[in-house]
C-alpha positions in Angstrom: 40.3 8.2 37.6 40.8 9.5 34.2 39.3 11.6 32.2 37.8 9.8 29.6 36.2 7.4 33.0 35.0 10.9 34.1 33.0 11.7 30.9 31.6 7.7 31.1 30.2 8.2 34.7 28.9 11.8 33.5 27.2 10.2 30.8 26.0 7.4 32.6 24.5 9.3 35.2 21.6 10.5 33.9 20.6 7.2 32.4 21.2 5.5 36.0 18.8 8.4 37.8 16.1 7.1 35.2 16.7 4.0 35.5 15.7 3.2 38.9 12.4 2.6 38.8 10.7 1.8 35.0 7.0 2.1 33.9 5.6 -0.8 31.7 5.6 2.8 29.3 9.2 4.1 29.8 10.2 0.2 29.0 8.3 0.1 25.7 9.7 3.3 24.7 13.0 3.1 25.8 12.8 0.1 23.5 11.2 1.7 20.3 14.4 4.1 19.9 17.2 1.3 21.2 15.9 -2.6 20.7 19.1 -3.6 18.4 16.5 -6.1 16.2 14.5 -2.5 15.7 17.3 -0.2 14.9 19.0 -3.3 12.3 14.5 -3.1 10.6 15.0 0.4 10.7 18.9 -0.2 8.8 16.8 -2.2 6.5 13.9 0.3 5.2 17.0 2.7 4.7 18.8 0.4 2.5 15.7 -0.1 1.1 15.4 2.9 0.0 18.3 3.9 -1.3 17.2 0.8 -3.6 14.2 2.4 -4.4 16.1 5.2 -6.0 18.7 3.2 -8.0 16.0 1.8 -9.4 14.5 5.1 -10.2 18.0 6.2 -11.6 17.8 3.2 -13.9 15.5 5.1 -16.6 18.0 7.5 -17.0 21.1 7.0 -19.3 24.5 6.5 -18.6 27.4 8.5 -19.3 31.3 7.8 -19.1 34.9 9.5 -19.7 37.3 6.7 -20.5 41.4 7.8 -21.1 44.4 5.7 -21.8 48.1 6.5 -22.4 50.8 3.9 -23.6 54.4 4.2 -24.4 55.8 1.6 -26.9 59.3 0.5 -27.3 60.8 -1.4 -30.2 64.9 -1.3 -29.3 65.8 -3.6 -32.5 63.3 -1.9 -35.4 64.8 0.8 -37.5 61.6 1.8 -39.2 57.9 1.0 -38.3 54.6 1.5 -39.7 51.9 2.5 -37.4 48.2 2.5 -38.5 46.2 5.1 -35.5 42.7 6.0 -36.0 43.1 5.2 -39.8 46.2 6.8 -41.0 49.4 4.6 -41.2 52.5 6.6 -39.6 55.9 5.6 -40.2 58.0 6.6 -37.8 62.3 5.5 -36.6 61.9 6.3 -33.2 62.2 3.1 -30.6 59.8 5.0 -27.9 56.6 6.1 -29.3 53.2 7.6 -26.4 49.7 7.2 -27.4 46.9 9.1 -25.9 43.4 7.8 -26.5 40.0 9.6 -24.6 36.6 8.9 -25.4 33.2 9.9 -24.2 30.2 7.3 -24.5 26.6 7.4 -23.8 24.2 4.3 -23.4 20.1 4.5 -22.9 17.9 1.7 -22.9 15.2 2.9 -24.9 12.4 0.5 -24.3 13.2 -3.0 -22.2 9.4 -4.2 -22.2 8.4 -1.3 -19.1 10.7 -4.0 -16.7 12.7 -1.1 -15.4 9.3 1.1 -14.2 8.1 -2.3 -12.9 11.1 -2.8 -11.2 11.2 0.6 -9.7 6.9 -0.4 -8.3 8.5 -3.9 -7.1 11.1 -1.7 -5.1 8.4 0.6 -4.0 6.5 -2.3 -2.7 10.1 -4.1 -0.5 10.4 -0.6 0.8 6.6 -0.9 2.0 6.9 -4.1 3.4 10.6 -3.2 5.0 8.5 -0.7 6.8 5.9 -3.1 8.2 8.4 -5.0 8.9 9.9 -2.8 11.6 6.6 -2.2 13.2 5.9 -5.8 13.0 9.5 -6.6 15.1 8.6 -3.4 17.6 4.9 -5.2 18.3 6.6 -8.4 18.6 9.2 -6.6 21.2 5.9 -5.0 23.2 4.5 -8.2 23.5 7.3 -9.5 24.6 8.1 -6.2 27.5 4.3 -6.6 28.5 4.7 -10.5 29.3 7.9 -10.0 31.4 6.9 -6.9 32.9 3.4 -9.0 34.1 5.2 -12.0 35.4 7.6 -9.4 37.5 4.7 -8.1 39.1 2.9 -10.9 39.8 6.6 -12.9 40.9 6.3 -9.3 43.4 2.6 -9.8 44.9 3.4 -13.4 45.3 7.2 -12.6 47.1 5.1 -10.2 49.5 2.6 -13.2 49.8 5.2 -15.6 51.1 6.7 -12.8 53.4 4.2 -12.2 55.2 3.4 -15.8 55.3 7.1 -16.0 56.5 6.5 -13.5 59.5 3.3 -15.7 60.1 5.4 -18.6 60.7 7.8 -17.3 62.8 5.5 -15.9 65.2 4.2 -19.7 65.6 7.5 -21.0 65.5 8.2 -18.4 69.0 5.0 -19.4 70.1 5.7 -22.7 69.9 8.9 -23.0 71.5 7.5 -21.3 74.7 4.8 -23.3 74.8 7.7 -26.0 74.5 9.4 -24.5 77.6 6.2 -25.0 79.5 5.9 -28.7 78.5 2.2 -27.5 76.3 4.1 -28.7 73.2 6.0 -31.6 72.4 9.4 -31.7 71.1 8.3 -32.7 67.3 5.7 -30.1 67.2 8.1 -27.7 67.3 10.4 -28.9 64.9 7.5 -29.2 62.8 6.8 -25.6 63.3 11.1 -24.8 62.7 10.0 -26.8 58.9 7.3 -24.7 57.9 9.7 -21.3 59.0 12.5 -22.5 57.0 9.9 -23.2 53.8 8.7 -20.2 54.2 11.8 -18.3 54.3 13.1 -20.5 51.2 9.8 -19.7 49.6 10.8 -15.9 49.7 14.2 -16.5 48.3 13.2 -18.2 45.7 10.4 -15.8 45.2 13.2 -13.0 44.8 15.6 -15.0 42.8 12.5 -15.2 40.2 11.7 -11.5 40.3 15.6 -10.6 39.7 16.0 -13.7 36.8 12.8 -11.7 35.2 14.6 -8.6 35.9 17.6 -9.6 33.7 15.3 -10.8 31.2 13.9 -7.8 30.9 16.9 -5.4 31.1 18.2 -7.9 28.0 15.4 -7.3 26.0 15.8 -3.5 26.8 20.0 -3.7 25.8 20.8 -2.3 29.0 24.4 -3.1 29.9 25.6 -4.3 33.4 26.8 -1.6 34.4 23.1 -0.3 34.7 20.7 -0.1 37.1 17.4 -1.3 36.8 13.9 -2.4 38.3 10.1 -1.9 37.5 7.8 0.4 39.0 6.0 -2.6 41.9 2.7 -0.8 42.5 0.0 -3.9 43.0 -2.3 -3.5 41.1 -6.3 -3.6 42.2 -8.2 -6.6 41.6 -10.8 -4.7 40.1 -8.2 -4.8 36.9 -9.2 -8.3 36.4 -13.0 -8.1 36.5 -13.0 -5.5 33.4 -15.3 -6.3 30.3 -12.8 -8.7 27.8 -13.5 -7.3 24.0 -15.1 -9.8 22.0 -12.8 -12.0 20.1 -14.5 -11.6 16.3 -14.3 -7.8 16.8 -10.9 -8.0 17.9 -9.9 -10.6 14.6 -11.7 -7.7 12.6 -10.0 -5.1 13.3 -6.5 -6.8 13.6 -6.8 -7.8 10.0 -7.0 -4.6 9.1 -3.9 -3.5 11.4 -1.7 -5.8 11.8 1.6 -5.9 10.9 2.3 -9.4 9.9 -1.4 -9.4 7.5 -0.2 -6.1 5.8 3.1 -7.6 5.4 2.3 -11.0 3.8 -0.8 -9.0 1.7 2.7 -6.4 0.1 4.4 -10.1 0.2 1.3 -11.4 -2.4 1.6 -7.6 -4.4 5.8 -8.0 -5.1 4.7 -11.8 -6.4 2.1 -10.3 -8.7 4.6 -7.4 -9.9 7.5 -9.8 -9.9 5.1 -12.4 -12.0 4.7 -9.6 -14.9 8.3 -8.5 -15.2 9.7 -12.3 -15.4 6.5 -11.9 -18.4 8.3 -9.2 -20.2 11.4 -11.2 -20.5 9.7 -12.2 -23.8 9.5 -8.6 -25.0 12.5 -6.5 -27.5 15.0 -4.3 -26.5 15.5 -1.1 -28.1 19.0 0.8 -27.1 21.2 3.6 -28.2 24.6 4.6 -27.7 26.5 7.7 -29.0 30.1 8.8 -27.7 33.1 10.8 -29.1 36.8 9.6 -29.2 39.7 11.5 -30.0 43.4 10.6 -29.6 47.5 11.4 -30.4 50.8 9.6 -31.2 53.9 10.5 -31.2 55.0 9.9 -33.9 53.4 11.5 -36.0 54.6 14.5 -37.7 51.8 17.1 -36.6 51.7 18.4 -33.2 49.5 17.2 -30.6 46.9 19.9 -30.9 46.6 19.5 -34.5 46.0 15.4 -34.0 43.5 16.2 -31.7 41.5 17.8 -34.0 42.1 15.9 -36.9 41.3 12.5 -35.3 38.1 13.8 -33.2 35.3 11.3 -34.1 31.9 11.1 -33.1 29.1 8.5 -33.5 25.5 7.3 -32.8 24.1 3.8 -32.9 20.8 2.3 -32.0 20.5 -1.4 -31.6 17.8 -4.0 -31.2 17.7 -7.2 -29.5 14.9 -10.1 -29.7 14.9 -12.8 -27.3 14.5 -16.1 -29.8 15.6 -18.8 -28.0 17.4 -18.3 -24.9 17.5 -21.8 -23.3 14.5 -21.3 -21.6 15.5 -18.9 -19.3 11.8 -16.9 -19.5 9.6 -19.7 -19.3 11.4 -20.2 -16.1 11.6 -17.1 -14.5 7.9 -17.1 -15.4 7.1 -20.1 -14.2 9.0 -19.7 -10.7 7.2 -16.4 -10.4 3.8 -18.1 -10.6 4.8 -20.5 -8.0 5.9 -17.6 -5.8 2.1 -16.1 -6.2 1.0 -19.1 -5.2 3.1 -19.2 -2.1 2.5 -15.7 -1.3 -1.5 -16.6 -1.4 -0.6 -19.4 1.2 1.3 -17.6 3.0 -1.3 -14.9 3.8 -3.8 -17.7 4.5 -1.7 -18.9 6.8 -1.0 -15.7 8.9 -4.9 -15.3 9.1 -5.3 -18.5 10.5 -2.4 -18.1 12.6 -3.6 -14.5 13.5 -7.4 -16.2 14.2 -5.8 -18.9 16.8 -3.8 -16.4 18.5 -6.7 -14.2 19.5 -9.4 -16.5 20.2 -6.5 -18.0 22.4 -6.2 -14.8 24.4 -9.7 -14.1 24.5 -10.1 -18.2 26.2 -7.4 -17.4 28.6 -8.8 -14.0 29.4 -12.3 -15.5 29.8 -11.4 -18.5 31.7 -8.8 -16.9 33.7 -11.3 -14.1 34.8 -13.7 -17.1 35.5 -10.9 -18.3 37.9 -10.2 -15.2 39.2 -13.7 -14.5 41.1 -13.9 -18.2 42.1 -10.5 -17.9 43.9 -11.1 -14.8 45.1 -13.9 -16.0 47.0 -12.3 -19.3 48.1 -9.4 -17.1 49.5 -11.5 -15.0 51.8 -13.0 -18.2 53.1 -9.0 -20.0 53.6 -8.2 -16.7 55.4 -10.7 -16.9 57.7 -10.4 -20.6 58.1 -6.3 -19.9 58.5 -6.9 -17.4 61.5 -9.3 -19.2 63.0 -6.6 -22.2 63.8 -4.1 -19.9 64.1 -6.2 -18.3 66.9 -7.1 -21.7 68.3 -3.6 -23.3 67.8 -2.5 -20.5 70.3 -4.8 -21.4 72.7 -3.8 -25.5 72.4 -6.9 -26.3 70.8 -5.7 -27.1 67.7 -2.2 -29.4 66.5 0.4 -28.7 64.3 -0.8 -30.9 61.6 -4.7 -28.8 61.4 -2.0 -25.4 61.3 0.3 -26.6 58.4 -3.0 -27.7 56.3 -4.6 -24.4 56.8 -1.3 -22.7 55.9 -0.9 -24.7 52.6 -4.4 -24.3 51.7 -4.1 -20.6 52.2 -1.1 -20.8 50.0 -2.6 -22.8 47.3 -5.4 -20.5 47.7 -3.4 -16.9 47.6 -1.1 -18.3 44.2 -4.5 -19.5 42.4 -6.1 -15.9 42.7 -2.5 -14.0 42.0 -2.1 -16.4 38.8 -5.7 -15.6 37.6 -5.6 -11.9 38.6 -2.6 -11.3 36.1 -3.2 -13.8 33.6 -6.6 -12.0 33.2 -5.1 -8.4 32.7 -2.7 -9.6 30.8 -4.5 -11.5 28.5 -7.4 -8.9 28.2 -4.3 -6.2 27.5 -3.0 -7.7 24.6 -6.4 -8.0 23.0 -7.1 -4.9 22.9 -3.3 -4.5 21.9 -4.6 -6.4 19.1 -7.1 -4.3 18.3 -4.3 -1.6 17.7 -4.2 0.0 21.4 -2.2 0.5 23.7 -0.5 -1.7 26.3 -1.9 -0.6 29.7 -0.4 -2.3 32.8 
């Protein structure tokens, strides 16, 4: 192994000890410092703000050193007149340099205020590139919480169908002696081989859900392959799904007031407003000035270079005006297009409300009804489980047949899944309301 493989697996190695087993925590922030959409949001506020201060820089004037030399050559002219700066030169010579340097200033005076409302447009983008990166890091959350809830509940069920595997082949042994004995006939028992083998495939595909979760997850986290990974699997008590679900108007309240994706499209609605008076001020003057200093030297000339220099040093200052009159209805436009984007803007906040509304009174129903489900299954489990050892009991002792046995089993089944899928739909559901609210993801 080579060095630079040495200083990889060094590196690695402290990540991999970590990475064993995840909280729903360490996931979400593990992916607040190294999500790739949240590190590109984060690119963006930056870029925003080095906007922000061009903008700013804008006010102020420019200022530029220009400086040109040029050689001339005339092979077939015996005599020449040059006229430099003012002053005509005759010279004989066939090679002539000329140096040229100038200084120049330019300041837009007054433009109509559009560059101080162009630097409080760019102050708002930089807002709104801001609540932009929280809005992708909720988004990523929600995302982490949902995978990391289906995990555990793939989990709970897996250990479910396990131990309903283990159930099945103690029948399945049972079975086959009371086959040897003649207690059992011969398609009971092949019967009872069925339900082993669905069970068993019922915990393979059980675990080829958890790990295709598992990947998910690790995606969404930009772990490589070379990684290790899995979730911290404590089940988690059924008293979770029987807490008090927040009510859905004071959850709509508050996320108004916190969301990203509101205080987002309301900055969207404040650059149309801003942008809507600048495209206004298209119609106003422009006042500008300008000032530089030019100086220069030729060759042919009879005074030395130091002495041109001085001689042709010029200054000067200028201010101009400009007044838009007709310019092919390039304003009107821009003002008109502006209003339209207001309008959209408007709309477009409407519309996150609504959507904002739908999504929490759809959590809040799928809380509700799920936790509804929860304590009706619940209590039609305990009654399956009963019912299940009962013929299990009686199955062993020949009073019951194989077909009684495989209907208790797949009513226990039925009955185990509908209280596991209620349990964690509940939590989860009653989780991301109060994430709504502007909590915290608890799981």
């Amino acid at each position: 192994m080579n060095t630079r493989k040495i200083l990889l697996t060094l590196a690695l190695l402290p990540v991999a000890a970590m990475a064993q087993t995840w909280s729903l925590q360490q996931c979400l922030d593990y992916a607040t410092e190294h999500n790739i959409t949240i590190q590109k949001n984060r690119l963006s506020e930056q870029d925003a703000l080095e906007q922000l201060k061009q903008r700013k820089a804008a006010l102020f004037p420019t200022l530029s050193f220009s400086m040109s030399q040029s050689l001339g050559y005339r092979p077939f002219q015996e005599a020449t007149v040059i006229v430099q700066n003012g002053m005509a030169t005759s010279t004989n010579n066939k090679l002539t340099e000329n140096g040229s340097y100038g200084l120049n200033a330019n300041w837009t005076i007054w433009d109509g205020g559009i560059n101080r409302k162009n630097i409080q447009a760019q102050k708002v983008q930089t807002e709104i590139s801001e609540v932009q990166t929280d809005q992708s890091l909720k988004t990523i959350q929600e995302k982490i919480a949902h995978l990391y809830v289906q995990i555990l509940y793939t989990i709970e069920a897996q250990r479910v169908n396990e131990q309903l595997a283990a159930t099945a082949k103690q029948q399945l042994e049972r079975g086959q002696e009371r086959l040897k004995v003649g207690d059992l006939a011969k398609a009971d028992v092949a019967q009872l081989e069925s339900q082993y083998a669905t069970a068993q495939y019922d915990v393979v595909n059980a675990e080829s859900q958890v790990a295709g979760y598992k990947r998910q997850l690790k995606e969404l986290l930009q772990l490589d392959i070379t990684q290790p990974f899995d979730v911290s699997a404590d089940e988690m008590d059924d008293s979770r799904a029987l807490a008090p679900i927040p009510s859905k108007m004071e959850v709509f309240e508050q996320a108004l007031l916190s969301r990203p994706e509101i205080r987002a499209a309301e900055l969207q609605q404040d650059a149309a407003d801003v942008q809507l008076n600048i495209a206004k001020r298209g119609y106003y003057p422009t006042i500008s000035m300008n000032a530089g200093i030019g100086d220069s030297h030729y060759s042919a000339s009879d005074d030395n270079i130091g002495r041109q220099l001085k001689l042709n040093l010029n200054g000067s200052v200028g201010l101009g005006v400009s007044v838009p009159i007709f310019d092919q209805r390039r304003n009107r436009t821009a003002v008109n297009r502006a209003k339209i984007a207001q309008t959209n803007a408007a709309l477009d906040l409407q519309d996150k409300r609504t959507t904002l509304g739908s999504t929490i009174e759809n959590l809040w129903l799928e809380a509700t009804t799920s936790q509804q489900r929860f304590i009706s299954a619940d209590a039609a489990l305990k009654s399956m489980e009963t019912n299940y050892e009962l013929i299990n009991e009686q199955f062993k002792e020949g009073l019951k047949n194989i077909v009684d046995l495989l209907q208790a089993r797949d009513n226990l089944l039925k009955a185990e899944q509908n209280k596991l899928q209620s349990k964690y739909t509940t939590i989860l559901n009653t989780q991301l309301l109060k994430f709504y609210q502007g909590g915290l993801i608890e799981i």
